[in-house]
N, C-alpha and C positions, 0 to 999 in steps of 0.2 A: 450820512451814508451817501456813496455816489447812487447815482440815478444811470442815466442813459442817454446819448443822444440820438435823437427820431430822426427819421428820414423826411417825416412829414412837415413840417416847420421850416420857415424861411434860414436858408445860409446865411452866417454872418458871422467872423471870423475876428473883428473888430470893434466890440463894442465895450461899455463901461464897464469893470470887473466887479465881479460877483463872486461870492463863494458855490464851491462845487455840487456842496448841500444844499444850494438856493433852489434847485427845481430836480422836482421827486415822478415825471414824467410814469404814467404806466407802462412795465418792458411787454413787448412780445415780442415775440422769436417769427413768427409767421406774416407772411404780406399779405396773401391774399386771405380773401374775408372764408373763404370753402376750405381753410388749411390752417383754421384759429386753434386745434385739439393737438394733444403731446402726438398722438399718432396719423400725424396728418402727410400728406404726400409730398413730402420735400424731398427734391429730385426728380420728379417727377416729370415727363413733358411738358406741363404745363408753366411757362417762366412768366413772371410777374413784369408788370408795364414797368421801362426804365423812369425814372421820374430826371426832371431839369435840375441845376442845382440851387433853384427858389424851393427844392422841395426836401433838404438837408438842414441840418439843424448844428448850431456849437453853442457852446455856453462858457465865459472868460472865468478866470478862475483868479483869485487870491493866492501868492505864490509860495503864501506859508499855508494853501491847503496840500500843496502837491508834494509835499515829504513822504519819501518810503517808509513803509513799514519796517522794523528792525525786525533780525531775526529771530528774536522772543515774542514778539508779536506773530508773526508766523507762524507757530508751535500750533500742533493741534489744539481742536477747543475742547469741552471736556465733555465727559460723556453723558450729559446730559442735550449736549447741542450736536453729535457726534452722529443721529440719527438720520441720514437723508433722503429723502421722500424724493421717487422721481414724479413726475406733473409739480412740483412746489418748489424744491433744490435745482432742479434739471427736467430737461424733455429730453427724449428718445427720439432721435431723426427715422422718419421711416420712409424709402427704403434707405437702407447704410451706406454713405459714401465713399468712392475711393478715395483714397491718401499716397500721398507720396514717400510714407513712411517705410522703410526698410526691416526683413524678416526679420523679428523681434525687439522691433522698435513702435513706439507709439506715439500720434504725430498731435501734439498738441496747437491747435492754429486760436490765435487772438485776431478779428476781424476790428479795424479802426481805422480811423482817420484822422488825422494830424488836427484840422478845424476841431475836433472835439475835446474839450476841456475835460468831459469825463476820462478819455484815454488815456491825456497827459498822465494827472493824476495818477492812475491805474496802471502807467509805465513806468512810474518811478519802484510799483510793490514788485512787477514782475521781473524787474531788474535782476532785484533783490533775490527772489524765488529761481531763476535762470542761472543762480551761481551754486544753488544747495538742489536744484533737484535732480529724479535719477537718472543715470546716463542713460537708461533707455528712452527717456522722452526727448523728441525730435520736435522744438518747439518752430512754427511758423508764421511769418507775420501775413495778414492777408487786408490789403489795402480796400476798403471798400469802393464803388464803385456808379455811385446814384446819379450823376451828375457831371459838367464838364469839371467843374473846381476839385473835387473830387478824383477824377481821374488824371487832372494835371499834377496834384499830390502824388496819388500811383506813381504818374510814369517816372516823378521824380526818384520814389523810392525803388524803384527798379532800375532808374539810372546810378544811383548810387550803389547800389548790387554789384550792379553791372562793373563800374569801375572799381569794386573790392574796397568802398568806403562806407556798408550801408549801416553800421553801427555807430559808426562816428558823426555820420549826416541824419541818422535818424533821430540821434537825439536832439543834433541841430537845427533840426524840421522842427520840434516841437515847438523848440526854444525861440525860436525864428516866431511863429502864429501864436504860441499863449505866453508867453513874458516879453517881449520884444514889439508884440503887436503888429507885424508888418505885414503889409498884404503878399499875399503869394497867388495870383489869381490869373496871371498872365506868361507866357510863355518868355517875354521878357525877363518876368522880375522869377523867374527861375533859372531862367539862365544867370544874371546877375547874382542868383544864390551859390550857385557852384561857384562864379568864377571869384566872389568873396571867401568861397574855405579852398582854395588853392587849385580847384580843378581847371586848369585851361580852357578856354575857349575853342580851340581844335577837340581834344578831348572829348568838350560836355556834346558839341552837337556830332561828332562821331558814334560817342554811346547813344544819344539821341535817336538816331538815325537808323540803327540797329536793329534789323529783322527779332533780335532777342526782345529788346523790348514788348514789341508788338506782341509778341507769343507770351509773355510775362501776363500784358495786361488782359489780353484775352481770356488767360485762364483764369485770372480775379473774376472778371465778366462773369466766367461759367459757375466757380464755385460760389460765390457771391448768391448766383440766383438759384443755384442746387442748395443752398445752405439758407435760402430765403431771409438772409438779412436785412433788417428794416430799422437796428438800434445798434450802437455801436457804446462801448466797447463789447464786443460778445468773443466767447470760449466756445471752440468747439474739440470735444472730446474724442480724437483716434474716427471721426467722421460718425459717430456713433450719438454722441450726446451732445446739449448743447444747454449753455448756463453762462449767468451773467452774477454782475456784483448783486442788483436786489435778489435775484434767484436763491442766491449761497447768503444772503444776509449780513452781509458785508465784504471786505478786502479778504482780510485774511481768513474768514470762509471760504471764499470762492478759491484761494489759494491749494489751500485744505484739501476742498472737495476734489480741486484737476489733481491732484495726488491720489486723493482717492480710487477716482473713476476712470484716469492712467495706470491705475496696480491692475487694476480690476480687467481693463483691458490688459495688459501683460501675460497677467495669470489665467486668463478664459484659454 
């Protein structure tokens, strides 16, 4: 089963691989130690210390672990496992956040980071689930945000937004840090990433340079610490719930359940 990776734990994007199941970390959802309870004050004024990027964690992966789940594997599980407990499956964000989801739409956001072997893996299922689910879920990627290493990923994935390539460079991104092994840590060897998938050198530091940007990564900043992320990959449900892969008890759990707790919101 995947695990999580912690904010607490030294970065390191490079190292011997290992399978995904190799460390079973405990998830919370909450930073600060007064906001450990499902109904704790996330969102609240009160925002958690940024930490450095010695304080971010990834884990390398085995490239025969990161296969998507097929679409039979996706299928509800049965009714025996069908039951989901909030504190156990899911926590309730309290107070509810806004979304940028549109009237009768529900905004499903996955918070990650490229450095994480868990998310690889985990973007290979969601891929999958992004082709089959319903059109009213407005899914979003939300880059986290703990660190400089960290936010030079962001800015990346918001410069490829920006230039209308961020599908084709996000899985690039992946592919680039967990199978490929290359560092990505420097404003260089990003630059150098674009201009190796065909974006120009004018281009990359135009988008670069782009008051968008800046407001892109900001609002990561904001919702980041309104959503009190500390472990990544994490689901956040319509700004309302929030669940991870141990949470739901595996992939196509967690798949399951954002379906679930996406109707649920539809239907309220």
């Amino acid at each position: 089963m995947l695990a999580a990776c912690n904010k607490h734990a030294p970065v390191s994007v490079n190292k011997h691989p290992t399978t995904a199941s190799s460390k079973k970390p405990k998830p919370t959802i909450i930073v600060t130690s007064e906001s450990s309870s499902a109904e704790s004050s996330v969102g609240s004024d009160t925002i958690p210390m940024q930490l450095s990027e010695t304080d971010a964690t990834s884990t390398d992966i085995d490239s025969k672990a990161a296969q998507p789940l097929s679409l039979k594997e996706l299928q509800p599980p049965t009714e025996s496992n069908s039951a989901w407990k909030e504190g156990v499956n899911y926590k309730r964000l309290s107070p509810v956040q806004p979304t940028s989801a549109l009237p009768g739409q529900v905004e499903v956001t996955e918070a990650y980071w490229y450095g994480s072997a868990h998310c690889y893996v985990l973007d290979q299922s969601l891929d999958v689930w992004r082709k089959q689910k319903a059109a009213y879920i407005n899914f979003v990627r939300l880059p986290v945000m703990w660190g400089s290493v960290q936010r030079l990923h962001a800015r990346m994935y918001y410069i490829a937004e920006l230039l209308g390539k961020s599908e084709e460079l996000h899985a690039a991104l992946f592919k680039e840090l967990q199978i490929d092994k290359s560092p990505l840590n420097t404003n260089e060897q990003a630059q150098a990433f674009f201009i190796a998938h065909g974006v120009s050198e004018e281009d990359y530091k135009r988008a670069n340079a782009s008051p968008a940007i800046e407001a892109s990564l900001k609002h990561a900043q904001i919702m980041g610490d309104r959503y009190r992320i500390n472990a990544v990959p994490t689901i956040i449900i319509n700004g309302r719930y929030v669940t991870d892969v141990v949470m739901a008890g595996g992939q196509a759990q967690l798949l399951v359940l954002i379906n679930e707790l996406a109707a649920r919101e539809k239907n309220d």
